[in-house]
C-alpha positions in Angstrom: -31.1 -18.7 31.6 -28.2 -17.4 29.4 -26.2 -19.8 28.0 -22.6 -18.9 28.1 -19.8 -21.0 26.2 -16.2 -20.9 27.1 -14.3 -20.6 23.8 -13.0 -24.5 24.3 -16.8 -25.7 24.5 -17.3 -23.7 21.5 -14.7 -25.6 19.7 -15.9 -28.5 20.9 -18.9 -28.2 19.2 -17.9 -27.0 16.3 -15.2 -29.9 15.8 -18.7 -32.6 15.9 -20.5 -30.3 13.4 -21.6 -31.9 10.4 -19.7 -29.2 8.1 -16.5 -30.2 10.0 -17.7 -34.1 9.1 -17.8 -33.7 5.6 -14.4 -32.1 5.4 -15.0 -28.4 6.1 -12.7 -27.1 9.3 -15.3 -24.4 10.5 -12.3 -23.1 12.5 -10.6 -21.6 9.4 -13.1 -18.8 10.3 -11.7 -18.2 13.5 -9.5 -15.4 14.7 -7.5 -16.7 18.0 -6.4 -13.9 20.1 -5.2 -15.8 23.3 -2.4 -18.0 23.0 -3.5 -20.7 25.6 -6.7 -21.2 23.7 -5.1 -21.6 20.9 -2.8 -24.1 22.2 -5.6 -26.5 23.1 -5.3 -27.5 19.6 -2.7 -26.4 17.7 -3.5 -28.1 14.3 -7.1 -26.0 13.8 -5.4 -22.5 14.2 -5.4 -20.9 10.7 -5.6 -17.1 11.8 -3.9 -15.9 15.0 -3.9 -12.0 16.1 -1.6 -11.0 19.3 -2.1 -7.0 18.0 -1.2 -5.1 21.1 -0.6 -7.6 23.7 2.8 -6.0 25.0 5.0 -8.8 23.2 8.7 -8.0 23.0 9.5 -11.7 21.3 7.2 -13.6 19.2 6.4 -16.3 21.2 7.7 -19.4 20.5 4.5 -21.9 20.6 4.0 -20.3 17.3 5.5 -22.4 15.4 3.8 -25.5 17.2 0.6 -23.9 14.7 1.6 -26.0 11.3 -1.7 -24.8 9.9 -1.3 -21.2 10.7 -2.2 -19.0 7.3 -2.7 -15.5 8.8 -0.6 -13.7 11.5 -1.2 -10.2 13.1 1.6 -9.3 15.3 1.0 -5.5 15.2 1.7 -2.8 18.2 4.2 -4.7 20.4 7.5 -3.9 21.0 8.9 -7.1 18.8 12.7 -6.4 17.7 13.3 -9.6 15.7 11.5 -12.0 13.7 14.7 -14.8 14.7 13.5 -18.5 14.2 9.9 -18.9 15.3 8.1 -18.5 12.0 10.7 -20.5 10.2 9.2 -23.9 10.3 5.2 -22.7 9.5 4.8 -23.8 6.2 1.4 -22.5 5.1 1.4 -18.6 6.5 0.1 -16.5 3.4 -0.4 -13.0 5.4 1.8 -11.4 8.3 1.5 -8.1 9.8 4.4 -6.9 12.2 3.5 -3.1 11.5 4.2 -0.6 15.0 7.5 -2.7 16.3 10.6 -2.2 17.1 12.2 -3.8 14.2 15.2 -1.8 13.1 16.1 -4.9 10.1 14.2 -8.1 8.6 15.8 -11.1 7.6 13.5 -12.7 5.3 15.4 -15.7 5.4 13.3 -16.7 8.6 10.0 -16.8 6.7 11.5 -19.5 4.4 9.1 -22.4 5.5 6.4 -19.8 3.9 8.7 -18.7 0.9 6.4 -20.1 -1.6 3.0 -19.3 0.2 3.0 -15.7 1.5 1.6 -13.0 -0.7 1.4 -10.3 1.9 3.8 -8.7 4.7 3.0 -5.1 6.4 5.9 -3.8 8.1 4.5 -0.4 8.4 5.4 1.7 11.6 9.3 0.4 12.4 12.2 1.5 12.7 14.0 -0.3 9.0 16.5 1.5 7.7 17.6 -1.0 4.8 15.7 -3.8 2.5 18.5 -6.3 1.4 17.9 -9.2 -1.1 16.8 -11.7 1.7 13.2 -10.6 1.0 13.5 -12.9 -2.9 12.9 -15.7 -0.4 9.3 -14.8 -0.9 9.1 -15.3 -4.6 5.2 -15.1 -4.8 5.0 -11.9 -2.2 2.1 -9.5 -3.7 1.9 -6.5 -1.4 4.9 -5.1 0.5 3.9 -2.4 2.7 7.3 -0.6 4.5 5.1 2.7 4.7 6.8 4.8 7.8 10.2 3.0 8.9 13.5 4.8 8.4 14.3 3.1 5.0 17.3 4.9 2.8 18.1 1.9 0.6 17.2 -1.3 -1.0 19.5 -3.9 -2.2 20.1 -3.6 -6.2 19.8 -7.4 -5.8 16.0 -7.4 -5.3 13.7 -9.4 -7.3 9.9 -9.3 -6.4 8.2 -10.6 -9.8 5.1 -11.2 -8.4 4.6 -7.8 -6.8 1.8 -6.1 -7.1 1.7 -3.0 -4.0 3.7 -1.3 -3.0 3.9 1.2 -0.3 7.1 2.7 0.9 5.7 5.8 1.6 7.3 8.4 4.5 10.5 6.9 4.6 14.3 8.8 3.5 15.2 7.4 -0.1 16.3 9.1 -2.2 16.0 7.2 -5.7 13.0 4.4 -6.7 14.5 1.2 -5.6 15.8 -0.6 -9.0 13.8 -3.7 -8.6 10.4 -1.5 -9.9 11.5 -1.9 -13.0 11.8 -5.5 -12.8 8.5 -5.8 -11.4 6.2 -6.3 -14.3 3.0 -7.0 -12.1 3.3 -3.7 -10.2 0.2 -2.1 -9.5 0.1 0.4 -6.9 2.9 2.3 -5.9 3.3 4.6 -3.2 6.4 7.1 -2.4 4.8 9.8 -0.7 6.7 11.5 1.3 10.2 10.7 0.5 13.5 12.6 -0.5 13.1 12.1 -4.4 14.7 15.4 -6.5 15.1 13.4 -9.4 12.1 11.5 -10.8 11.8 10.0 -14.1 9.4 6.8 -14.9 10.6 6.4 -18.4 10.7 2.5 -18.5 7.5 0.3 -19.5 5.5 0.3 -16.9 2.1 -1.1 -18.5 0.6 -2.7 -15.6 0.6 0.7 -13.1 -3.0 1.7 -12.2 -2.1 4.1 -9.1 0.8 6.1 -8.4 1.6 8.5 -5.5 4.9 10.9 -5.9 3.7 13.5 -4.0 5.5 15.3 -0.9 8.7 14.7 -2.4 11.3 17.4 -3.2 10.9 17.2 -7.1 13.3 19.0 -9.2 13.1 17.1 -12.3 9.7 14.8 -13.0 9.5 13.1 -16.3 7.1 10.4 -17.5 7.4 8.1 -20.4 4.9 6.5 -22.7 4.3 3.4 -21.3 1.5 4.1 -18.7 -1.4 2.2 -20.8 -3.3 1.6 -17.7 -2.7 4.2 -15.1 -5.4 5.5 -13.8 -4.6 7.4 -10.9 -2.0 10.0 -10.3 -1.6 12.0 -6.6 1.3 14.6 -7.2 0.6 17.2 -4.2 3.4 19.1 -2.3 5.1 19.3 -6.2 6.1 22.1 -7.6 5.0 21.0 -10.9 6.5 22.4 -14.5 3.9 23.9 -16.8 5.2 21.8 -19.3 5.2 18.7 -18.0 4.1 15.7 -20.0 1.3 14.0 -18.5 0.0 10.1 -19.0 -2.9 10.7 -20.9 -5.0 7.7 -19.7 -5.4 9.3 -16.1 -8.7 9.5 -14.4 -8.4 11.1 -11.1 -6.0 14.0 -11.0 -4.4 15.3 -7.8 -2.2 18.6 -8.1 -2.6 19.9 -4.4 -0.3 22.2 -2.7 1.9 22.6 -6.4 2.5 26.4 -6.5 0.5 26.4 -9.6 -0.4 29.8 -11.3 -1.7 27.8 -14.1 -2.4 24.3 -15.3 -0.1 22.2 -16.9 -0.7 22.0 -20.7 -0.6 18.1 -20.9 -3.9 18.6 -18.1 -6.1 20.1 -20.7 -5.6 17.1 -23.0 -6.7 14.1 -20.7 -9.5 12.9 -22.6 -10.3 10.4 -19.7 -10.1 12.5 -17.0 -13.0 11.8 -14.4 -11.7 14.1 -11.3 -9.0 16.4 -11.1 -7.7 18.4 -7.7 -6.1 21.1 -7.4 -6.5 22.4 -4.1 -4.4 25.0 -2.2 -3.0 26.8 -5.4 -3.1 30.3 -6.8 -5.0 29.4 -9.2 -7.5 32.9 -10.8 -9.1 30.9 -14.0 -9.6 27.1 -15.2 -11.1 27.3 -18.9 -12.9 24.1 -19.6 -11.1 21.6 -22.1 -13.6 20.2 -24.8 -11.5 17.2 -24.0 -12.8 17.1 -20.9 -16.4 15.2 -21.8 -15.7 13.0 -18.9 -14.7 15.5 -16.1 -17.6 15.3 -13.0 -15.4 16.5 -10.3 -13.2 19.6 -9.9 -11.6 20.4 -6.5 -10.5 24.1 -6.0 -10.5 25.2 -2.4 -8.3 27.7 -1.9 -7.9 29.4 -5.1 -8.6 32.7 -5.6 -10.9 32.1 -8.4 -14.0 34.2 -8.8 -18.1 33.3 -8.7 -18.0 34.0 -12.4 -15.2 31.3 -13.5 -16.7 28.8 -11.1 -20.4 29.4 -12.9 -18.7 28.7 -16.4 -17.0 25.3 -15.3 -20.6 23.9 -14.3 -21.6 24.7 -17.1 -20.1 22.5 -18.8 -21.7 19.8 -16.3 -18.7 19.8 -14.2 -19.1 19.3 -10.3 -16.5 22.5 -8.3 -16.3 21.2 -5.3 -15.0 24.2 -2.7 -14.5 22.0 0.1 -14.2 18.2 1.3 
């Protein structure tokens, strides 16, 4: 006979096991994906995911879960936060990504202002990022990827941050508060309406950048990458001249218009991997800086048998496809 345990027995259980006696909630574990279940006791929900349940509101019972530390609302049709977060005090991680939400007041998620590190609003429909969002003064990842997003407030200040994506969106400048953020790790601005790009400001802490896609005229970088390690310029056209970080380790240079390499490329003494797909590139001569390079990308380029043979020789890895 098959035992089968309704998700209430099961939480029965677990509330008279000897873990949950000696202090342990074994419910921190649990996911709740159904609202009336989780209502049956509303202290033991820590995680609660309503992903693609057809909500247009976030329900109000939500805020009934004082314990509540992780929330996926994700895929509904949800056009404002409004008050039903404001009183949880302990919710570290939300996800609203694929809404409606043309605007976020952060002001809502003040019960949480000094708890949550993460919020994904990927997917929406924001046009604008004002200073509300310094409510959370200890947010580490900000992800706005896709949304309609042409400013942020000058007034921002995320000191904690450490990612960010604001990727496919319509700015036009990097939002001031980058500069201000001296935990910032990743950043990601693919796919914007930058012309004007120049990261000459300390920016020690950066480990990976993404610029690409964006209508560069000007690209400048200062001196104070000491850490970066990653740097993804495709869809650039990209100056011969152009002063590289010389810490980078993987290399992306795809779709650039490049006849030739950038000088400062040939110098990267740390280099591990370097792309540079879908050029019109005829010849790479090795670096004899390049003790480190393993990987070379160079799908379409029209680069002959005889070049390729001379790059592995110098036990480098050309890599023709995926």
């Amino acid at each position: 006979m098959i035992l089968r345990l309704s998700l209430y027995s099961l939480l029965l259980l677990l509330y008279h096991s000897p873990s949950f006696a000696q202090g342990y909630d074994t419910f921190r574990s649990i996911w709740f994906t159904n609202l009336q279940e989780a209502s049956l006791q509303p202290d033991r929900v820590y995680q609660l995911d309503l992903s693609s349940q057809n909500l247009s509101v976030i329900p109000n019972v939500i805020s009934q879960f004082k314990n509540l530390e992780a929330l996926k609302l994700s895929d509904n049709n949800i056009r404002d936060i409004e008050q039903s977060l404001k009183t949880l005090t302990k919710l570290q991680f939300l996800e609203l990504s694929g809404n409606k939400l043309t605007h976020i007041d952060c002001s809502q998620l003040y019960g949480s202002r000094d708890e949550i590190t993460e919020l994904y609003l990927r997917d929406n429909y924001i046009q604008r990022i004002d200073s509300s969002i310094n409510v959370l003064r200890n947010l580490e990842l900000l992800n706005l990827g896709n949304n309609k997003i042409k400013e942020f407030s000058n007034h921002i200040e995320l000191t904690e941050l450490r990612f960010l994506y604001i990727d496919i969106n319509r700015l036009k400048d990097l939002p001031s508060f980058i500069t201000r953020s001296h935990e910032l790790r990743v950043l990601n601005i693919n796919n914007n309406q930058i012309q004007k790009l120049s990261l000459d400001y300390p920016l020690h802490t950066f480990e990976n950048i993404n610029i690409g896609d964006n209508p560069c005229d000007s690209l400048y970088f200062g001196d104070g990458f000491d850490r970066l390690q990653t740097l993804i310029m495709d869809w650039i056209d990209i100056h011969p001249n152009i002063k590289l970080p010389q810490r980078i380790e993987t290399l992306s240079m795809e779709h650039c218009n490049l006849n030739q390499l950038p000088q400062s490329c040939y110098t990267l003494r740390k280099l591990k991997e370097l792309s540079v797909m879908q050029n019109k590139l005829d010849n790479i001569q090795p670096s004899p800086h390049w003790k480190k390079l393993r990987k070379l990308w160079i799908a379409g380029n029209p680069m002959n048998q005889k070049d390729i043979e001379t790059l592995e020789s110098f036990n480098i890895e050309v890599k023709l496809g995926y």
